[in-house]
C-alpha positions in Angstrom: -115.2 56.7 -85.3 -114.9 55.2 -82.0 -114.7 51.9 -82.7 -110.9 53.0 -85.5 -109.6 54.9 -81.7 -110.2 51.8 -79.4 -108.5 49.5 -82.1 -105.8 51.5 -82.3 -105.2 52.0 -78.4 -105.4 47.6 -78.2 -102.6 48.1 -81.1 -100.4 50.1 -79.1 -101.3 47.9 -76.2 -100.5 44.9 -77.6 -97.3 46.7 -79.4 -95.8 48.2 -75.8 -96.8 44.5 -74.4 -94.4 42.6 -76.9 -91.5 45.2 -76.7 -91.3 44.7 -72.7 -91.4 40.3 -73.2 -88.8 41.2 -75.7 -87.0 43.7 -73.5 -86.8 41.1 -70.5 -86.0 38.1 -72.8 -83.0 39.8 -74.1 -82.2 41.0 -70.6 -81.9 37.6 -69.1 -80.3 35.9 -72.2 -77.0 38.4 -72.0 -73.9 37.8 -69.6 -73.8 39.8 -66.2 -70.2 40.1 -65.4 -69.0 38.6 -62.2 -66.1 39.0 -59.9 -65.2 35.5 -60.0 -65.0 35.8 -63.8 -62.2 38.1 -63.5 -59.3 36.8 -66.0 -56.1 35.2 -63.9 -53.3 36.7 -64.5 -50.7 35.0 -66.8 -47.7 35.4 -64.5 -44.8 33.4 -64.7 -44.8 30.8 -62.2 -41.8 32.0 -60.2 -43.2 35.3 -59.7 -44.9 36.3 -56.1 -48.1 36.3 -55.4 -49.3 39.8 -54.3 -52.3 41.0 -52.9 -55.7 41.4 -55.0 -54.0 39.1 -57.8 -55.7 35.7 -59.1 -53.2 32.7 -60.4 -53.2 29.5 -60.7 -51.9 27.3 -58.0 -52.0 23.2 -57.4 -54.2 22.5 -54.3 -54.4 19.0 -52.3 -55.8 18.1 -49.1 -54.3 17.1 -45.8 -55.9 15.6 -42.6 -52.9 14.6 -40.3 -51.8 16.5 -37.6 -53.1 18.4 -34.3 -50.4 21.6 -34.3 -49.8 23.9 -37.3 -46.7 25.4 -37.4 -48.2 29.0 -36.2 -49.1 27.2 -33.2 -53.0 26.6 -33.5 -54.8 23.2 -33.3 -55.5 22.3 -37.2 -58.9 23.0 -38.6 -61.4 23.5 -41.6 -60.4 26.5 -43.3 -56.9 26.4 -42.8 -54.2 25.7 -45.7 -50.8 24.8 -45.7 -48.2 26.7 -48.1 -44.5 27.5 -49.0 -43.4 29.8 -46.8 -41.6 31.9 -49.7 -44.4 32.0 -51.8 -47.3 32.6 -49.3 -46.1 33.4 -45.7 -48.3 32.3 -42.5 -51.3 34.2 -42.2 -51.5 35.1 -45.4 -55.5 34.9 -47.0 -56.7 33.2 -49.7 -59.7 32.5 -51.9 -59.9 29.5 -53.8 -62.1 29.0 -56.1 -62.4 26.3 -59.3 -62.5 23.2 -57.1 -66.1 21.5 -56.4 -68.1 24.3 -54.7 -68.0 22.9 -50.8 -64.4 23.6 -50.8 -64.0 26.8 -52.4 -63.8 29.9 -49.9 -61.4 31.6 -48.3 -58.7 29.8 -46.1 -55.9 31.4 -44.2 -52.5 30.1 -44.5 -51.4 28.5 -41.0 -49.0 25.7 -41.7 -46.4 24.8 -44.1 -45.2 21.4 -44.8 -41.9 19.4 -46.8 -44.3 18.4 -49.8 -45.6 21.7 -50.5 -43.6 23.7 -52.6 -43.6 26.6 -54.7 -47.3 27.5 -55.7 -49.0 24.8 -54.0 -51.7 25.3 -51.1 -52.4 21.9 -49.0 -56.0 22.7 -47.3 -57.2 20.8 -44.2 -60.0 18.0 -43.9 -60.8 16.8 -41.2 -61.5 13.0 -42.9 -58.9 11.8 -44.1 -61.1 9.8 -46.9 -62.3 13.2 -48.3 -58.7 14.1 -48.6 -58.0 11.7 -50.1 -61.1 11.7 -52.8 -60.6 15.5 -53.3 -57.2 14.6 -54.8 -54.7 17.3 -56.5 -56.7 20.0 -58.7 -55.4 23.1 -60.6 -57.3 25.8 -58.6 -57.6 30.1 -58.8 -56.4 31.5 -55.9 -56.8 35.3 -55.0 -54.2 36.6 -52.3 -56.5 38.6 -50.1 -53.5 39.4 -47.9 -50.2 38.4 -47.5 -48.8 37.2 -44.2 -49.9 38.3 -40.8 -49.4 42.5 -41.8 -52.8 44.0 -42.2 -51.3 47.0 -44.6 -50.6 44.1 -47.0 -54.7 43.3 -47.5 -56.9 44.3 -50.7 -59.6 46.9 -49.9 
């Protein structure tokens, strides 16, 4: 009689033992929804970008220059932009270029060749600028122009 109870406890065991593999096999194997998976909004391209929205934009590198036109010595992390479409100090996350440029860059410059929705981001070599090239790009407006009531929460 002893001997039928142990095998069935090692049956249960061994039963409970497959289900959790299982349970963690099928747990790692589905998709875990991510922020940056968030769908871009299909907005026409003449429409503003607000805060908190994601759309596509065409984004090149520059390294000229010493002065922005807000007045601050050019750096990484800085972008140049139309002034209609994002004003300075505006914030931005870009992200669907190679992963050591995509972050968040604050608009502090504009230039003649950028126009419409086109962000121009700052390197300081000038053969990385180069090399990076012109790539179609999400960018999320994380606040527009210098007016902090204008920022996503």
């Amino acid at each position: 009689m002893s001997l039928t109870l142990s095998s069935s406890v090692w049956k249960k065991v061994l039963v409970m033992a497959l289900a959790a593999v299982g349970f963690i096999v099928i747990y790692y194997e589905r998709d875990i929804l991510d922020s940056r998976d968030a769908r871009i909004e299909s907005a026409s391209e003449t429409d503003a970008p607000t805060p908190g929205r994601t759309v596509r934009f065409e984004v090149t590198a520059y390294c000229k220059g010493e002065t922005t036109a807000a007045g601050v010595r050019v750096r990484a992390g800085m972008a140049a932009a139309d002034p209609k479409v994002l004003p300075l100090g505006s914030v931005v996350r870009i992200e669907g270029v190679p992963t050591a440029y995509e972050g968040i860059y604050t608009v502090l410059d504009t230039g003649p060749e950028v126009q419409g929705r086109e962000l121009d981001v700052y390197m300081w070599s000038c053969y990385e600028a180069l090399d990076f090239g012109r790539r179609r790009a999400a960018v999320t407006v994380l606040r527009l122009g210098w007016d902090p009531k204008t920022s996503v929460r």
